[in-house]
BALOBA-1460 file (C-alpha; in Angstrom, 3 decimals):
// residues 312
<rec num="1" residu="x" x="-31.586" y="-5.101" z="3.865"/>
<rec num="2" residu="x" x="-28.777" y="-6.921" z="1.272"/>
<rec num="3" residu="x" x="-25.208" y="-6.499" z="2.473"/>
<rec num="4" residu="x" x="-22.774" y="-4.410" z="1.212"/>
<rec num="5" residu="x" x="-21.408" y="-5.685" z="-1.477"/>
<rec num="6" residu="x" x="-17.500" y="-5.135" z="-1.879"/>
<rec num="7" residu="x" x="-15.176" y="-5.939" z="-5.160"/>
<rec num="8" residu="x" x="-11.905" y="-5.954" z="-4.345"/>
<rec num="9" residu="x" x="-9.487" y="-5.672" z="-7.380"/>
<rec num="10" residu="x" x="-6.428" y="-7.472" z="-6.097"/>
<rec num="11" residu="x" x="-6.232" y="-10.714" z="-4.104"/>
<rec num="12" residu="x" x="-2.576" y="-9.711" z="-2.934"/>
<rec num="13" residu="x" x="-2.051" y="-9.965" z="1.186"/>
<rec num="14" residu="x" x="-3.215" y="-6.424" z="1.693"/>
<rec num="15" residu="x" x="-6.544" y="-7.593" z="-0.153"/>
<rec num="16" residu="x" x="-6.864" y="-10.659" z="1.208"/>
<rec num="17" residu="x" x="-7.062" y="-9.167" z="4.621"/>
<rec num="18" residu="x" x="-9.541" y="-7.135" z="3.811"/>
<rec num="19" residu="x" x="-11.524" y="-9.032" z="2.411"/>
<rec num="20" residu="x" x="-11.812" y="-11.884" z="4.617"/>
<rec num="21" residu="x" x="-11.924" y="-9.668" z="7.739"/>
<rec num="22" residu="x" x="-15.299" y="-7.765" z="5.647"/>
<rec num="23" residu="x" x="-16.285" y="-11.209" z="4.390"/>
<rec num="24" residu="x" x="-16.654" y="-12.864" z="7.559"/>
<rec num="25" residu="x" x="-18.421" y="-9.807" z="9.183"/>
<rec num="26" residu="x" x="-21.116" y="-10.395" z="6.820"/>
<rec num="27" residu="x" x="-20.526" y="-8.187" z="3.829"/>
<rec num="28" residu="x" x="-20.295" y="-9.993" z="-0.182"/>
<rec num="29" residu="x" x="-16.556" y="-10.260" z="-1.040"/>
<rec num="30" residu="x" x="-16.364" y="-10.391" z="-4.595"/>
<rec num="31" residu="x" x="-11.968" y="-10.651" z="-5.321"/>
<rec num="32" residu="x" x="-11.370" y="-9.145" z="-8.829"/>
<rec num="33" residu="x" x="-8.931" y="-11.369" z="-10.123"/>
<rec num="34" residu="x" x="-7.248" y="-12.101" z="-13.940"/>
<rec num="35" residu="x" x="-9.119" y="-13.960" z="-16.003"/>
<rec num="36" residu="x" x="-6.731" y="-17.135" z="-15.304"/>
<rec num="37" residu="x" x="-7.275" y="-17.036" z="-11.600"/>
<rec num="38" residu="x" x="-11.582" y="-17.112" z="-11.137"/>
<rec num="39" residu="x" x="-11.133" y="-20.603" z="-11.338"/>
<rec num="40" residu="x" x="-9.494" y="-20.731" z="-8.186"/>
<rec num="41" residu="x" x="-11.002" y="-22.570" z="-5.353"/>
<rec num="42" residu="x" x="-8.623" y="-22.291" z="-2.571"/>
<rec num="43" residu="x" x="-9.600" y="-20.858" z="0.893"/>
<rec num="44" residu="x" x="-7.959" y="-17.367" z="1.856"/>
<rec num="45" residu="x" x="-6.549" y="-17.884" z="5.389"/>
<rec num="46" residu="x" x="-5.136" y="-14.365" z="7.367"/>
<rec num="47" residu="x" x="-3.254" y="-14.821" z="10.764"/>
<rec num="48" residu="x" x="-2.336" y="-11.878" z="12.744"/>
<rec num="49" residu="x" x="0.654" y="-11.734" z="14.668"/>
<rec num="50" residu="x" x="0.694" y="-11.832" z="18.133"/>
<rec num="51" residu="x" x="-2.637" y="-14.175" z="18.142"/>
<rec num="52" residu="x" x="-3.135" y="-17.336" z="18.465"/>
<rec num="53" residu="x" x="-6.431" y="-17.674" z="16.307"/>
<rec num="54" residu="x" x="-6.650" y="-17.270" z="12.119"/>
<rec num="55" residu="x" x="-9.676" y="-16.693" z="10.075"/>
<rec num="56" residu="x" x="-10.912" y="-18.369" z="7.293"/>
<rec num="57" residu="x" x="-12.571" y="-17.917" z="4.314"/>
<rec num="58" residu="x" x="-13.527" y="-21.001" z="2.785"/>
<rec num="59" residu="x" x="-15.052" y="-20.616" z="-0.598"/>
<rec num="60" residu="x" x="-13.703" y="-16.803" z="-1.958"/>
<rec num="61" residu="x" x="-15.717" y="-15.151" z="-4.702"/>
<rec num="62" residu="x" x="-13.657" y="-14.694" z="-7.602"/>
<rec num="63" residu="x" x="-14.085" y="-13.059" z="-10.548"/>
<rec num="64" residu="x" x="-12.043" y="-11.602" z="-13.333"/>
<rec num="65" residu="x" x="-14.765" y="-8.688" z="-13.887"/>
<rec num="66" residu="x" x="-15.923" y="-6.021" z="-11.064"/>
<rec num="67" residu="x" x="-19.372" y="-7.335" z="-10.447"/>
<rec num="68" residu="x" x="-22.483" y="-4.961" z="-11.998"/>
<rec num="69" residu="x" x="-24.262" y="-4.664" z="-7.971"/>
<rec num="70" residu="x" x="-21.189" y="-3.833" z="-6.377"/>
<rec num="71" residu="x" x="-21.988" y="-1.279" z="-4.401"/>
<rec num="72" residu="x" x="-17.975" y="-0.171" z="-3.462"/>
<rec num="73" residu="x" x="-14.993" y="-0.925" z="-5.025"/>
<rec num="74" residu="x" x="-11.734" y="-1.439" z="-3.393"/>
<rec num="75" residu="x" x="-8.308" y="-0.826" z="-5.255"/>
<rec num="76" residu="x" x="-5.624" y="-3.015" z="-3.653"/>
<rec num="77" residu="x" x="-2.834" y="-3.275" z="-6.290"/>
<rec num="78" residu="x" x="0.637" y="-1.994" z="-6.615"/>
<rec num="79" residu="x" x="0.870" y="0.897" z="-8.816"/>
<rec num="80" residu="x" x="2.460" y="-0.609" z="-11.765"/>
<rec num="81" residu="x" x="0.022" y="-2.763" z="-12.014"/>
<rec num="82" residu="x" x="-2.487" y="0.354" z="-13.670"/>
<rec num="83" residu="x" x="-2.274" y="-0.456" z="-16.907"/>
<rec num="84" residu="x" x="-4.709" y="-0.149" z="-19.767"/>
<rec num="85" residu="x" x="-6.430" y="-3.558" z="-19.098"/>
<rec num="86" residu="x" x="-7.141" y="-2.506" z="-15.483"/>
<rec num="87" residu="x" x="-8.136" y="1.035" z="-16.657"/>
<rec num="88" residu="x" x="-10.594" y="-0.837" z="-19.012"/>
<rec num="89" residu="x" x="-11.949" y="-2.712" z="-16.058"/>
<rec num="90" residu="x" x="-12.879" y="0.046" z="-14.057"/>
<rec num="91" residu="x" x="-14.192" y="1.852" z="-16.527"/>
<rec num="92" residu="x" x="-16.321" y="-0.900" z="-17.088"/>
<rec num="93" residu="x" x="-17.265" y="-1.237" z="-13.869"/>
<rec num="94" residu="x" x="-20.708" y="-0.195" z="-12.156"/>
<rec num="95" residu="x" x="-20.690" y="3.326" z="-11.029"/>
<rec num="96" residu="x" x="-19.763" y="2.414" z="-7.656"/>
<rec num="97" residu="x" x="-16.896" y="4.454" z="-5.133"/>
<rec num="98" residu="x" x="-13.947" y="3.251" z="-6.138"/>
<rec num="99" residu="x" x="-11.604" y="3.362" z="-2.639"/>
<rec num="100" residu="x" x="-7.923" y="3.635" z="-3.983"/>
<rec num="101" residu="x" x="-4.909" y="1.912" z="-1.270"/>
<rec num="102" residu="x" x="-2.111" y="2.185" z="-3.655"/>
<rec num="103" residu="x" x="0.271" y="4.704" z="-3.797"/>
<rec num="104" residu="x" x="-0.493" y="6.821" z="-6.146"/>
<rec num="105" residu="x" x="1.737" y="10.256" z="-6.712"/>
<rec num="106" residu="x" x="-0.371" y="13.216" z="-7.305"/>
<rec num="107" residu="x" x="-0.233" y="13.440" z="-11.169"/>
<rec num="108" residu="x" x="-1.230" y="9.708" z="-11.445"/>
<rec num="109" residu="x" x="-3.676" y="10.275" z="-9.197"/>
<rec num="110" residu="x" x="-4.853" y="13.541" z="-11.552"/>
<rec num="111" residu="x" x="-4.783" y="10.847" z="-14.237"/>
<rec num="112" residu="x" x="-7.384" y="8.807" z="-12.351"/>
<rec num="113" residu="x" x="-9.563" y="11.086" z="-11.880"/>
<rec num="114" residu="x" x="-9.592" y="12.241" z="-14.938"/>
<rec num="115" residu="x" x="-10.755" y="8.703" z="-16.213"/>
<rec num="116" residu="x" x="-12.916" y="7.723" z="-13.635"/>
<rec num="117" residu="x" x="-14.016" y="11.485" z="-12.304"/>
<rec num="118" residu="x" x="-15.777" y="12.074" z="-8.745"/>
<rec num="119" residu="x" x="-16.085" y="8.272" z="-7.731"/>
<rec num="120" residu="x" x="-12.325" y="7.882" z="-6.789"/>
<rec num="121" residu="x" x="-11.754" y="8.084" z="-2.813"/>
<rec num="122" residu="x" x="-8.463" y="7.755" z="-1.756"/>
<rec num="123" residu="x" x="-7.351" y="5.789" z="1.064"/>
<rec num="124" residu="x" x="-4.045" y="4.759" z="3.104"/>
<rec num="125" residu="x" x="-4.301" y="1.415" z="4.425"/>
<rec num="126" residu="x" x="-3.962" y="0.709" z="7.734"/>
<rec num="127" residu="x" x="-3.262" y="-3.007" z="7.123"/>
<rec num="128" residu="x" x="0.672" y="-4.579" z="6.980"/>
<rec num="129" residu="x" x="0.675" y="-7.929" z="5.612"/>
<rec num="130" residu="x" x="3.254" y="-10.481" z="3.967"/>
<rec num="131" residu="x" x="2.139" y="-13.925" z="2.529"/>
<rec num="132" residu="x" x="3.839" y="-16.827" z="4.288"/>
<rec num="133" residu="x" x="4.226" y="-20.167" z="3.759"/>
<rec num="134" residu="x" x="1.874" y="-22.054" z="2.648"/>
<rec num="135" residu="x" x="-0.370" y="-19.183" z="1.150"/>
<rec num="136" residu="x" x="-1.090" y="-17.831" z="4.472"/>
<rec num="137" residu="x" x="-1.061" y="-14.279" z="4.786"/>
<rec num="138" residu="x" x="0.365" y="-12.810" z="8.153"/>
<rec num="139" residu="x" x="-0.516" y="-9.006" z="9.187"/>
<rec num="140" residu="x" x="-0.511" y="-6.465" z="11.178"/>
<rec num="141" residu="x" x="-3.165" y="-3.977" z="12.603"/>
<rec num="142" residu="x" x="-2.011" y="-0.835" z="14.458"/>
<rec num="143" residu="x" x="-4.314" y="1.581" z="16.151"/>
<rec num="144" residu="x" x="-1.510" y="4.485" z="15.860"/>
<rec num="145" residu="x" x="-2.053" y="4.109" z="12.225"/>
<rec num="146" residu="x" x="-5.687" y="3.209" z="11.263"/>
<rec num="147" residu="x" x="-6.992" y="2.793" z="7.476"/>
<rec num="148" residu="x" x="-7.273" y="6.018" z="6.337"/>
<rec num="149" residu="x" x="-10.417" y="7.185" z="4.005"/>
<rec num="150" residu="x" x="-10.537" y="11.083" z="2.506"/>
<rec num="151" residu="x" x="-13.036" y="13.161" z="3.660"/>
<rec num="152" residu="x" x="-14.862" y="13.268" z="0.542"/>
<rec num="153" residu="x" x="-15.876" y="9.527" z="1.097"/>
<rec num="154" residu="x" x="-18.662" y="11.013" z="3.761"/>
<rec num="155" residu="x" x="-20.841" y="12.028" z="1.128"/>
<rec num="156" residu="x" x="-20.806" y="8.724" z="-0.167"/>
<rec num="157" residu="x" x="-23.484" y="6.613" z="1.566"/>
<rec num="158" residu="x" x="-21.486" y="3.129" z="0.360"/>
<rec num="159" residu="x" x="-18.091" y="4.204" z="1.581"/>
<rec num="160" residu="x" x="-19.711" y="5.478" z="4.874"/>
<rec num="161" residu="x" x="-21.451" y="1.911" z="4.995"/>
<rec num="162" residu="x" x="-17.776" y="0.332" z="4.465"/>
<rec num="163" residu="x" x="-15.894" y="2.703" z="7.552"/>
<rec num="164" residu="x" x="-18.536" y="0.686" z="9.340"/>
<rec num="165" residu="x" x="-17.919" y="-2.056" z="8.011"/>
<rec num="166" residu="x" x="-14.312" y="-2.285" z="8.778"/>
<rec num="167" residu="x" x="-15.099" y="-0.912" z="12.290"/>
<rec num="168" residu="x" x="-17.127" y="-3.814" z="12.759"/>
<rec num="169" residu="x" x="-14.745" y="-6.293" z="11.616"/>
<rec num="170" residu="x" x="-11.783" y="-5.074" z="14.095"/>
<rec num="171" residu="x" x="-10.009" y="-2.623" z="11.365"/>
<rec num="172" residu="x" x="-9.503" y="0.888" z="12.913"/>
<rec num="173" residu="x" x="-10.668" y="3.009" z="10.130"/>
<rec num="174" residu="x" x="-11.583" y="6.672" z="10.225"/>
<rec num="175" residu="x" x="-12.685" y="9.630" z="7.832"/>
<rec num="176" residu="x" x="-9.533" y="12.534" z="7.480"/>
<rec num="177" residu="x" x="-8.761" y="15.520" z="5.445"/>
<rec num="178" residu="x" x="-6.179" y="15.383" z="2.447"/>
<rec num="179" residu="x" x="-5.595" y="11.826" z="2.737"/>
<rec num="180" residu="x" x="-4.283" y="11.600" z="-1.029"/>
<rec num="181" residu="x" x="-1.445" y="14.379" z="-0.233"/>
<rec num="182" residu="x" x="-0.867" y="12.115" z="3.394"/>
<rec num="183" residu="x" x="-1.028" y="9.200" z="1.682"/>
<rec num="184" residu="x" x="1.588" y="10.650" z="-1.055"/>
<rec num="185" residu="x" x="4.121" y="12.372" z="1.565"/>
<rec num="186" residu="x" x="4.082" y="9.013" z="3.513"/>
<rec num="187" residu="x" x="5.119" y="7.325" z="0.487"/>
<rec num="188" residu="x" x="7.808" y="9.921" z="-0.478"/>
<rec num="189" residu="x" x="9.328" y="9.765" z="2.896"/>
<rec num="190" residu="x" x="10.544" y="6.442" z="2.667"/>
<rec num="191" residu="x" x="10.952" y="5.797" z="-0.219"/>
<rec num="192" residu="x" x="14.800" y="5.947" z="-0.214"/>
<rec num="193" residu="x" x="15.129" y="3.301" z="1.891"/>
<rec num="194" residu="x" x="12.762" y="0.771" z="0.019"/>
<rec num="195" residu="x" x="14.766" y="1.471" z="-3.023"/>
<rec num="196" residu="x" x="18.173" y="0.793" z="-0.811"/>
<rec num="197" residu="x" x="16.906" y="-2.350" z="0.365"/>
<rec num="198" residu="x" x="15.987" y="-3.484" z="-3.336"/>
<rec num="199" residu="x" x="19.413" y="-2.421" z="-4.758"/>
<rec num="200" residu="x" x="20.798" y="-4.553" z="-1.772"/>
<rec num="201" residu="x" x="18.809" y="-7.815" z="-3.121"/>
<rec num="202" residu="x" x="15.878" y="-7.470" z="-0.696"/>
<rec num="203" residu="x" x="18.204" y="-8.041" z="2.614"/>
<rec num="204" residu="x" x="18.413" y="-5.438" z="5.042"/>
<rec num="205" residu="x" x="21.852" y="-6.522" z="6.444"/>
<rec num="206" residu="x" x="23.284" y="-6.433" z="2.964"/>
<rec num="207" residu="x" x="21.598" y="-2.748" z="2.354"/>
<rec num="208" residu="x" x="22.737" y="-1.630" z="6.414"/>
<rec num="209" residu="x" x="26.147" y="-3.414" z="5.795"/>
<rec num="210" residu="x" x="26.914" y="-1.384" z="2.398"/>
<rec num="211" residu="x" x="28.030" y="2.003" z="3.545"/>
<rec num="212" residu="x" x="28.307" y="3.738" z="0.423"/>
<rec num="213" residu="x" x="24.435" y="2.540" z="-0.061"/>
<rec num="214" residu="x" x="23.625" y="3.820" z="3.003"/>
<rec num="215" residu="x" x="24.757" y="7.211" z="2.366"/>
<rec num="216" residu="x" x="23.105" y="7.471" z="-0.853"/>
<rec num="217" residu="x" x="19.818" y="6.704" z="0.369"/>
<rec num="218" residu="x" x="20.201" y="9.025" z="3.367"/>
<rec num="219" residu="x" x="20.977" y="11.816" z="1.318"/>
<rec num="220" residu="x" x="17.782" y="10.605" z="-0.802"/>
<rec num="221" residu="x" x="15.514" y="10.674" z="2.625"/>
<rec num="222" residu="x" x="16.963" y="14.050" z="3.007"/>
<rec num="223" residu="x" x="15.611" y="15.451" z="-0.567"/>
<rec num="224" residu="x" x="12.371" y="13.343" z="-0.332"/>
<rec num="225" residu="x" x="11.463" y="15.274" z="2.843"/>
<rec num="226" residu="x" x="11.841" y="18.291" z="1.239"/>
<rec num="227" residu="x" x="9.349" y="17.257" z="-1.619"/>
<rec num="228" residu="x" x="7.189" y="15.248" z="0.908"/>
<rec num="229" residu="x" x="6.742" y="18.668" z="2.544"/>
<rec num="230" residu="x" x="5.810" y="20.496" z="-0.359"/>
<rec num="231" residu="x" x="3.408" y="17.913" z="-1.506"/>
<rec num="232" residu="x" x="1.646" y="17.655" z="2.396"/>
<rec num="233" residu="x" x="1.882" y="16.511" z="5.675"/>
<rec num="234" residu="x" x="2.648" y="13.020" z="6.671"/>
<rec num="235" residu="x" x="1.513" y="11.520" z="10.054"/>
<rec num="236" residu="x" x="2.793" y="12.786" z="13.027"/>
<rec num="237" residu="x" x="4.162" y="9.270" z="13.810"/>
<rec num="238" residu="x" x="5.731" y="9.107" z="10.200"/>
<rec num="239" residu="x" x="7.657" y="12.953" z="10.819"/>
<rec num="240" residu="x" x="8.758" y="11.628" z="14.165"/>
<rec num="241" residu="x" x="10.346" y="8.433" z="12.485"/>
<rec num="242" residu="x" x="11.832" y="10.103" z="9.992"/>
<rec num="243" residu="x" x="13.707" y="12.737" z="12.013"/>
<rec num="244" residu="x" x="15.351" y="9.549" z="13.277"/>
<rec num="245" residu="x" x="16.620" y="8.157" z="10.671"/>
<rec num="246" residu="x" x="20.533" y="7.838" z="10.117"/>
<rec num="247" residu="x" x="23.357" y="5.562" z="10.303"/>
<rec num="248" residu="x" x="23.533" y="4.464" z="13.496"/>
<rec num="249" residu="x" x="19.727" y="4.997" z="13.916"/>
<rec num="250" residu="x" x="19.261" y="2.348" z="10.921"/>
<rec num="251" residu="x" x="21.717" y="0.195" z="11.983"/>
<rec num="252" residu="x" x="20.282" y="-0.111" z="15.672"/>
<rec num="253" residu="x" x="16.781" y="-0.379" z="14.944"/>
<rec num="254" residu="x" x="17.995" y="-2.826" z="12.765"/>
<rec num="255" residu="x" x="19.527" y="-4.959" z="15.191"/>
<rec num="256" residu="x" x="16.764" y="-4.420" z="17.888"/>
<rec num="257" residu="x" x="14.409" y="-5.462" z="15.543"/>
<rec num="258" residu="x" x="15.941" y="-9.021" z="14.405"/>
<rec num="259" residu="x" x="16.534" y="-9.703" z="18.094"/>
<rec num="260" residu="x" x="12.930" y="-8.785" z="19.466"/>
<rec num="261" residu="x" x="10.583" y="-8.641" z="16.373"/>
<rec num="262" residu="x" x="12.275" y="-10.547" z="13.899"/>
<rec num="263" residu="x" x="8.672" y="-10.908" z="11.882"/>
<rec num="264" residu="x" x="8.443" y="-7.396" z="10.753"/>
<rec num="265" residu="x" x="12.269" y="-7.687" z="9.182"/>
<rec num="266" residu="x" x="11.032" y="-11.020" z="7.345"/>
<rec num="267" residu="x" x="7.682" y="-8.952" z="6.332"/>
<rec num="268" residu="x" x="9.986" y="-5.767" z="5.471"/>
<rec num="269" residu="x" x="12.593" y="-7.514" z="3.212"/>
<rec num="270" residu="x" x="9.722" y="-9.449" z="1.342"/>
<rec num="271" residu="x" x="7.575" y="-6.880" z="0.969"/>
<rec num="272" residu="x" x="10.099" y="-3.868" z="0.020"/>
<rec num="273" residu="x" x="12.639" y="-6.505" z="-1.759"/>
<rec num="274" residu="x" x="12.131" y="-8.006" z="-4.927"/>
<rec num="275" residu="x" x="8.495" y="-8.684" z="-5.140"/>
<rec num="276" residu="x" x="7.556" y="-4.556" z="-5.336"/>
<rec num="277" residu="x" x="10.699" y="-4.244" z="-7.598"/>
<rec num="278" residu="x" x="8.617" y="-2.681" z="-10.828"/>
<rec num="279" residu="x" x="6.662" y="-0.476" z="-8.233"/>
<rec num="280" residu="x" x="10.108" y="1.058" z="-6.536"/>
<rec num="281" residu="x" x="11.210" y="1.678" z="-9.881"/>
<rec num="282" residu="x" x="8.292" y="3.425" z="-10.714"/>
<rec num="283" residu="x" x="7.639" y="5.464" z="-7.799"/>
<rec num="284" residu="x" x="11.472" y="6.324" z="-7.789"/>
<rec num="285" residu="x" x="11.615" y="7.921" z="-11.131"/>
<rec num="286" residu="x" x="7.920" y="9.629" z="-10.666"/>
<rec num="287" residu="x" x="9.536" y="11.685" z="-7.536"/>
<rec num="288" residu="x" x="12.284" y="13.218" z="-8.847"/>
<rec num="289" residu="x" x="10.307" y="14.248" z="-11.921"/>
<rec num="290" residu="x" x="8.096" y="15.626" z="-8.677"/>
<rec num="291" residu="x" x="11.002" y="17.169" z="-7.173"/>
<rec num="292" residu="x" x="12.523" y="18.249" z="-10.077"/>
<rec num="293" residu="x" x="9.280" y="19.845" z="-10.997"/>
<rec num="294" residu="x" x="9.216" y="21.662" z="-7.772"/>
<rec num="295" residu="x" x="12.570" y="23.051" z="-8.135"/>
<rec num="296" residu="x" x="14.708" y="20.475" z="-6.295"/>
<rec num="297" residu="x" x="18.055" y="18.833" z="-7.760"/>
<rec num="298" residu="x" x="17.182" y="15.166" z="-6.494"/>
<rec num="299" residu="x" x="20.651" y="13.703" z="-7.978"/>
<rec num="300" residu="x" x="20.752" y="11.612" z="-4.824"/>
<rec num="301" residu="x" x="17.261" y="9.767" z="-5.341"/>
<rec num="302" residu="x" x="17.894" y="10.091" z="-8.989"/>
<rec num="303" residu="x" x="20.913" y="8.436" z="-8.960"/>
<rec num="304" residu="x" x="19.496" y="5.800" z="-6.249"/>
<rec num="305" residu="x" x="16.420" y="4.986" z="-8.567"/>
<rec num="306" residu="x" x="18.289" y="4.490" z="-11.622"/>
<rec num="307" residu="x" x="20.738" y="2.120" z="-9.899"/>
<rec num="308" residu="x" x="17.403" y="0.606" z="-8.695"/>
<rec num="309" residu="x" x="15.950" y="0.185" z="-11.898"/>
<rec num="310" residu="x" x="19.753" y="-1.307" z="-13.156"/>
<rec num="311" residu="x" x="18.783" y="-4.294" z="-10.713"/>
<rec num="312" residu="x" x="16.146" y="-5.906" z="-13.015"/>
């Protein structure tokens, strides 16, 4: 029996954990890459904190094409990055499951479908990851919050070989209901505050330290749980968060965390900061046409985004 045989378009951290963690449980790793990156050679290394040991993979398959006897696909790239030329390359693509771990909003989502009809499964990763120095990509797994695959993956004898998969490589991973209106609310939740942190200049001590900021964005949370509700129901451990979120909440946690897990504020500020910039702008302006859509004002988040977008 051939192992499964995984493309993964996107060779980002979130991808590169992925893959090497699938790779060296036996399964083909095949990293979909642009065409001026299949030349690359370099080994993929993933360290996760809190252990001493990394893993290696020494000679990555790259290629800028989704291989024709790929049996799943896996879509780990931010949403901006769906444009026409990646359309084109899934649509050119074998037709193999295509398991979706970026955060789509429901009408982009409708326009995926649309293109690429019953194949598309979505996910929510259950993977945190930053790259490091030296190309090293650091991450986090989290039991509370495993990778998430919709129910309609069960049907799907590939993407029930690729739970397994993942099971088998140490990635908690389970089958759930609705996991594209989870995945969305999730998302939505939060949103406000990655967009505060990116106005600040990627530093959470400039975006806790700017009161005005702050308020903004709060009253943003405070409309983006309203639409978040309406759209579905985030995880329990997501609701609980967010009912604690507020000034002196933020500005707490924030000190806790640069005193006892200064990591996740380095991972936080790079991840949320600058490098997703054309994503937060995005995903800003497609929720308050949601919200607006739905009947909500959203001139908090509407406001918020466009100063967001101002940044560039």
């Amino acid at each position: 029996m051939r192992a499964l045989h995984v493309a993964i378009v996107g060779a980002g951290s979130l991808g590169s954990v992925y893959g090497v963690r699938l790779a060296l449980g036996g399964s083909t790793v095949t990293f979909v890459v642009r065409p001026g990156r299949q030349a690359d050679t370099r080994p993929l290394r993933i360290e996760r904190v809190g252990s001493a040991d990394g893993l290696e993979l020494a000679s990555p398959g790259r290629s800028a094409s989704i291989p024709s006897d790929a049996d799943v696909v896996i879509l780990a790239v931010r949403a901006e990055s769906v444009d026409e030329r990646l359309q084109s390359l899934l649509l050119a693509a074998p037709e193999a499951p295509l398991l979706t771990l970026t955060p789509f909003m429901p009408a982009t989502l409708e326009r995926m479908r649309e293109l690429l009809g019953s194949r598309v499964v979505v996910g929510m990763p259950g993977v945190v990851a930053y790259a490091a120095h030296g190309g090293v990509v650091r991450y986090w797994l989290f039991r509370v919050a495993p990778t998430r695959i919709d129910d309609r993956g069960r049907s799907m004898p590939a993407v029930r070989t690729l739970c397994e998969r993942l099971l088998e490589a140490g990635v908690p991973t389970r089958f759930e209901p609705h996991v594209d209106t989870t995945n969305s609310a999730t998302t939505i939740t939060f949103l406000p505050l990655v967009l505060a942190l990116d106005v600040a200049g990627g530093t959470a001590r400039a975006a806790v330290a700017d009161r005005a900021l702050l308020a903004l964005a709060l009253d943003a949370v405070g409309e983006c749980r309203e639409v978040a509700s309406a759209v579905g129901a985030a995880p329990a451990w997501v609701a609980g968060l967010a009912r604690l979120v507020g000034p002196r909440g933020i500005r707490l946690g924030h000190g806790f965390a640069r005193r006892a897990f200064p990591e996740s504020v380095t991972f936080f500020e790079q991840h949320f900061g600058s490098k997703t910039h054309a994503q937060n702008v995005l995903l800003g302006r497609e929720v308050v046409a949601l919200g607006r859509a739905r009947g909500f004002s959203m001139s908090a988040l509407s406001c918020l985004a466009e100063r967001c977008a101002g940044t560039s």
